[in-house]
N, C-alpha and C positions, 0 to 999 in steps of 0.2 A: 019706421024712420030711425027710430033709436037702433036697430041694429045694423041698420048703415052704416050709421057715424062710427059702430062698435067696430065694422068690420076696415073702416078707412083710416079709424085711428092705430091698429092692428097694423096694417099696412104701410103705415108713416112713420111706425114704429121699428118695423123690422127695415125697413127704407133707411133708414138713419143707421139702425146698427151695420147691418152689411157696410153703406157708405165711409162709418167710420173705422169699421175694420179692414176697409182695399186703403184708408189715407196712413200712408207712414210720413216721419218727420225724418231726417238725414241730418246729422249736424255737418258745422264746416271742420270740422276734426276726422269726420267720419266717411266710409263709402259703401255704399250697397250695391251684395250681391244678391241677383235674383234667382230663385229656381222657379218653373212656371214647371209643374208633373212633374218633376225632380231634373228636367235639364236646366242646362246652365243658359240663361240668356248672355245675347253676347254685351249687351252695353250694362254698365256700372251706374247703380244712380247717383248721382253726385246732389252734394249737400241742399238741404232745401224742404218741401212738400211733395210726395212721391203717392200715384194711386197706383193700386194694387186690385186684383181680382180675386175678391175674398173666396178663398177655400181654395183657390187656383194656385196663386205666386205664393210664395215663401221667399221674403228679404233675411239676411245675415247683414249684421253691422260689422265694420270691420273699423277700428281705429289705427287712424295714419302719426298716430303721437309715438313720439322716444320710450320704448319704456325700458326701465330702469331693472334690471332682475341683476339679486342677487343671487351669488354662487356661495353655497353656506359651506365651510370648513371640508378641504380635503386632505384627507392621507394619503403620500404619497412618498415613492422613497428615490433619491436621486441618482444620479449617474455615478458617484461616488461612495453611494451605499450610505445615505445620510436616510435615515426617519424624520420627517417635517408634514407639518400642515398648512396648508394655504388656501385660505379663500381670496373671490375675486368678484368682481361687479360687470355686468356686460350691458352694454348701451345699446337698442336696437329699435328697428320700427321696421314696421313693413310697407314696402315696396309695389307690391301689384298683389292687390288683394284679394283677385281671382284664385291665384295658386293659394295664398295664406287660408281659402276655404277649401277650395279641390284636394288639394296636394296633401294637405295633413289635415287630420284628426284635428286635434291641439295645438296651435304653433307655438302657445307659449310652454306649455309641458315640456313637449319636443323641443324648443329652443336649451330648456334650461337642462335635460339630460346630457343634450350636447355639448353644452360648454362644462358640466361637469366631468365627462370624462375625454372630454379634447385636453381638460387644464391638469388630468392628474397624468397623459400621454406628453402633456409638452414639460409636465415637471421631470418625468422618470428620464427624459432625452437632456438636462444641463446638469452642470453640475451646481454644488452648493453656493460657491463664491459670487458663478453669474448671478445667481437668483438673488441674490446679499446686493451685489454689485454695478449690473447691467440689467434693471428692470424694461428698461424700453423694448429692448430687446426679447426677451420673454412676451411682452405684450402684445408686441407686432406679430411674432410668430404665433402665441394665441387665436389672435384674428382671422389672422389667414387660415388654420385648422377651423373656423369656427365658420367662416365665407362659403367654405366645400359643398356642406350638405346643406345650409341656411336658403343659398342660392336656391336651388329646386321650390321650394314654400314662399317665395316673393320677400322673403326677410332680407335686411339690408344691417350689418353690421356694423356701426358707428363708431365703437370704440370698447375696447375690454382691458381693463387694470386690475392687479395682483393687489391687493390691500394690505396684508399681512401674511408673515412667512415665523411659524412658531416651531422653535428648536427647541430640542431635548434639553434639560435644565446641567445636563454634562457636559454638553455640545454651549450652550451659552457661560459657562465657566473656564472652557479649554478658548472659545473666542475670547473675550477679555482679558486671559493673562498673554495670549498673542497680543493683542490690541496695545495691552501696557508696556508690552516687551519691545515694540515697533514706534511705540510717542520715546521710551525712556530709550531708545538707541538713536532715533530723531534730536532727540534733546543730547546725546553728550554727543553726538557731530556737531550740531549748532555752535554748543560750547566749546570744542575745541577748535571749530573755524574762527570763532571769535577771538578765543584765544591768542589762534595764530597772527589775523591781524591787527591784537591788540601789540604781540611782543614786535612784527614788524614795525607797526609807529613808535612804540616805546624804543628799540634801539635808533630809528631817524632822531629821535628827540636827546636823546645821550648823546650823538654824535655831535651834534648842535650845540646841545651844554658841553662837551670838552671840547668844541674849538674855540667854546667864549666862557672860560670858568665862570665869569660875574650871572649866567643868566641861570647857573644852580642857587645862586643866592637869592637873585630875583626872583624864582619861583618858591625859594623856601619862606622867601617873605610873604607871600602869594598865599603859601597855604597856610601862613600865621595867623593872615589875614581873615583866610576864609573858617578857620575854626573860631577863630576870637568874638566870630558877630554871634557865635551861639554862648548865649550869658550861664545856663547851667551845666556849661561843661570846663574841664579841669585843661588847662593849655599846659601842655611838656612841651620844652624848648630841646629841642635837638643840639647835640654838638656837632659842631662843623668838623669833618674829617681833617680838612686843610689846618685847623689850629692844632689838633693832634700831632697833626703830621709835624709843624712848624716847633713845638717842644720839645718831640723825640731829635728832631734834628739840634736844639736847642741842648740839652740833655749831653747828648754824645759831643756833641762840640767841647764843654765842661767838661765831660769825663776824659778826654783828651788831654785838654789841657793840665788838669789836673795828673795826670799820670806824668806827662812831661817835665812839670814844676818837681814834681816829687824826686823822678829821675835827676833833673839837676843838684837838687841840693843833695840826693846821696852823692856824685860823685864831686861835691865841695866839701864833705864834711874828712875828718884827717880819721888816719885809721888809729885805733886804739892799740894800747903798749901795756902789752900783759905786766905787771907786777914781779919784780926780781925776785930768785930763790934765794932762800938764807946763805948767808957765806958766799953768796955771789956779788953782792952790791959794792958800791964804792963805800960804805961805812959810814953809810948816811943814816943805819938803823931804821927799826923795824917801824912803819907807818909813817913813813916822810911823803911830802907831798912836794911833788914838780913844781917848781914855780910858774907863771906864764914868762918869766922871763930866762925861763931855762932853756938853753939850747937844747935839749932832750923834750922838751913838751912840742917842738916843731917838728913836721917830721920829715917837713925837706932838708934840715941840718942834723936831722942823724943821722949817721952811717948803720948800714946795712948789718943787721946781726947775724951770724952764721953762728948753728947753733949743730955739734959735732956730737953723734954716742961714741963715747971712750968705752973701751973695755978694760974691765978692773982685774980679770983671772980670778975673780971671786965668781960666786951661784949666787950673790946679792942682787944681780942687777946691772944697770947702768945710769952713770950716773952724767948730770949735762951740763960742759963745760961752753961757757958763752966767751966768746972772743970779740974785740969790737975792730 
């Protein structure tokens, strides 16, 4: 009796093991493929409790999630003969996971060889600038190079982005003195458009002050104004050009007159009566003085003096005889 039970508990035992080696579990992420003798059955088991025919079927799990593979750092030298490295990131999941077990070995191996050298094939064909400048661009064409051979394995390409693009530390020094050269010739166009439409409004506004003098006053008050409310600073009052202008004119008006004045009284004053020679006078001796009531001290009542050189027939000279 005892070797009954030995021989049924024996039996209930390998009952169980077999039993639980034909039960597989599927998740809802997941799909199984079946080999039954190494062919391929044709239905997939979908997610759930799945029996199996121990030592018969062979399940592969196959996950239907994004997965995320990185592309680690490549060299690669561009269309313009630039040395750079770029890594990239590729988004993917698979699509019909019959091929992703058939068709390849390793899909995820295989996936990431291919997008390693699709990404250092789709650098060597741009140049430097696009890659700097037009990333979408690069990306999209990544894609589609990476769609070609992915397709065949049931892989489905979601999305692949350039993460970083590292330049030669010569190459990033010759960029930035372009970069600087391109803001500071940005920067003096600014300023000189500015410029231009500052001195446009500034001549409108001169125009306006010289058809109405009082509104350069008004505005000079203006800016008296507006410096005065700052209490630590020192106010200089300008001089008005116009009061300038009004003394120069002031000035010469006086200097005018003054010349004219001066003018008149030379010709009121009487001309001057040189001093008789000795032995020529009327015998009034030597330091006499004209009276003012001498006809001789006026000089509209003296007649005209002519004054004659006589020749002597002497080598003395000549001497000057005055006649009235």
């Amino acid at each position: 009796m005892g070797a009954v039970l030995a021989i049924i508990g024996v039996i209930a035992f390998l009952t169980l093991v077999l039993t639980s080696s034909g039960i597989r579990q599927v998740q809802q992420y997941q799909r199984g493929v079946v080999l039954r003798f190494g062919r391929l059955l044709p239905k997939v088991r979908e997610p759930g409790m799945r029996v199996m025919i121990p030592f018969v079927d062979r399940m592969t799990k196959v996950s239907l999630q994004t997965v995320v593979l990185d592309i680690p750092s490549q060299s690669a030298i561009t269309r313009d003969n630039v040395s750079i490295g770029v890594d990239a990131v590729v988004y993917f999941r698979v699509e019909d996971p019959v091929k992703a077990v058939i068709n390849v070995q390793n899909y995820l191996q295989a996936t990431s060889q291919v997008a390693r050298t699709s990404l250092r094939s789709v650098i060597g064909r741009a140049d430097l600038d696009t890659l700097l400048s037009d990333r979408e661009q690069i990306n999209g064409e990544l894609k589609a190079v990476l769609d070609a051979p992915t397709d065949d394995w049931g892989i489905t390409i979601d999305r692949v982005e350039v993460k970083d693009i590292s330049l030669p530390e010569g190459m990033r020094r010759s960029m930035s003195r372009q970069a600087e050269a391109e803001r500071e010739r940005r920067a003096r166009v600014i300023v000189a458009d500015a410029e231009l439409q500052a001195s446009a409004k500034l001549a409108q506004a001169a125009g306006a002050m010289a058809a109405t003098p009082g509104a350069l006053q008004l505005r000079l008050l203006q800016t008296v104004v507006d410096v005065a409310a700052e209490k630590t600073s020192t106010l200089v009052m300008p001089f008005p050009v116009e009061l300038l202008r009004f003394f120069e004119r002031a000035a010469g008006h006086t200097e005018d007159a003054g010349k004219a004045e001066a003018d008149q009284k030379e010709q009121k004053e009487p001309a001057a009566i040189p001093p008789p020679r000795d032995g020529a006078g009327d015998g009034a001796g030597d330091g006499a003085t004209a009276s003012p009531d001498d006809p001789a001290a006026d000089p509209s009542l003296t007649p005209p003096i002519n004054t004659k050189l006589v020749g002597t027939g002497t080598d003395n000279g000549a001497e000057a005889a005055t006649d009235r």
